[in-house]
VOPAGU-2260 file (C-alpha; in pm, 1 decimal, decimal comma):
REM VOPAGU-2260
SITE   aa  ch    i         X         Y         Z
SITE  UNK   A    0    4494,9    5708,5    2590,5
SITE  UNK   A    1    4315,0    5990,9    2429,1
SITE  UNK   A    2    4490,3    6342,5    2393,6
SITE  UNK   A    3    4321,4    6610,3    2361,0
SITE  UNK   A    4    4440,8    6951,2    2207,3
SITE  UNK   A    5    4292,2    7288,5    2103,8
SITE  UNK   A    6    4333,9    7255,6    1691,4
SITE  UNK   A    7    4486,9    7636,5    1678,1
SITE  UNK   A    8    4708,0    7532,0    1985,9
SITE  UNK   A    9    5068,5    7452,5    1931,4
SITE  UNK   A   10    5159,5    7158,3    1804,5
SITE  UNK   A   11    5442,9    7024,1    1965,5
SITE  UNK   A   12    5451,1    6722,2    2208,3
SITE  UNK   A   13    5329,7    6817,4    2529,3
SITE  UNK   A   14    5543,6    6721,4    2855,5
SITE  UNK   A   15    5319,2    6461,6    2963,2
SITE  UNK   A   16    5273,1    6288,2    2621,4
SITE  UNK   A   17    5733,8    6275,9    2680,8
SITE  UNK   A   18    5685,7    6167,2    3064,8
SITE  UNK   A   19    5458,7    5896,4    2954,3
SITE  UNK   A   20    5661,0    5801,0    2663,5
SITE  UNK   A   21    5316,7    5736,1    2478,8
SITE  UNK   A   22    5513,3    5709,4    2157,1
SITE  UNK   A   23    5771,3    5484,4    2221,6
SITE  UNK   A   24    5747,7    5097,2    2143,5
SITE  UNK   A   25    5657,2    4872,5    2411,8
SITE  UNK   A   26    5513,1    4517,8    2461,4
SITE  UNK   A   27    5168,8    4653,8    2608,5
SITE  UNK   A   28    5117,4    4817,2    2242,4
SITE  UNK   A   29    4846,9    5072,3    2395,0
SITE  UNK   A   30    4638,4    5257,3    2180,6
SITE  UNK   A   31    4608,9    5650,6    2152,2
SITE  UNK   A   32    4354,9    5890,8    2014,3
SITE  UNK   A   33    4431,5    6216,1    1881,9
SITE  UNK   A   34    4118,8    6447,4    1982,9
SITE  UNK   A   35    4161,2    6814,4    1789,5
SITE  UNK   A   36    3902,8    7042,2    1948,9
SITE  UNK   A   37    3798,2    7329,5    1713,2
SITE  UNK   A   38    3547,4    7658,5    1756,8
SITE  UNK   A   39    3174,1    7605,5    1707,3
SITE  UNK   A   40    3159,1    7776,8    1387,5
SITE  UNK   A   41    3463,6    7707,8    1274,1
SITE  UNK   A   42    3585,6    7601,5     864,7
SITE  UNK   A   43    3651,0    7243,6     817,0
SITE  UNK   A   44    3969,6    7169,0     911,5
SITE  UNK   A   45    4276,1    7237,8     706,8
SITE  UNK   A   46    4674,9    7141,6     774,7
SITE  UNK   A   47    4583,9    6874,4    1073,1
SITE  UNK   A   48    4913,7    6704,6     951,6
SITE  UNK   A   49    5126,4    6891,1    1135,7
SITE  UNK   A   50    5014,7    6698,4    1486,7
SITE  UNK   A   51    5048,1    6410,8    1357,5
SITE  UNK   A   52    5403,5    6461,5    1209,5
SITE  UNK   A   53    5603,5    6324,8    1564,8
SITE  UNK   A   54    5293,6    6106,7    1701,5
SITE  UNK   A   55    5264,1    5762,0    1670,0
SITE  UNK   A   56    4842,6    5749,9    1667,3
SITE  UNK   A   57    4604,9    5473,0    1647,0
C-alpha cells in the first residue's frame, strides 16, 4: 500500500487509511509506504515526524 500525501497537507489519518484499517495488526502483515509530495523548489524537508507519529510504516 503506498499513501500518498501533500507534505504541507494535514497530517492526520485520512478516512480511508481508518476504513482500511492499514495500521492495525493482522496475519497478512502488508507493507505500506509513506509517499510525502513536496513543491519543485522547495527546502529540504523539516518536521516529517509528525506523519509518522500514528502510522505504523514499513
Amino acid at each position: 500500500m503506498i499513501i500518498a500525501a501533500e507534505f504541507d497537507g494535514r497530517h492526520e489519518i485520512y478516512d480511508i487509511e481508518k476504513n482500511l484499517k492499514l495500521y492495525k495488526e493482522s496475519v497478512l502483515r502488508k507493507k505500506i509506504y509513506l509517499m510525502l509530495l513536496h513543491p519543485q523548489n522547495s527546502a529540504h524537508a523539516k518536521k516529517s515526524k509528525k506523519w509518522l507519529e500514528k502510522r505504523k510504516i514499513d
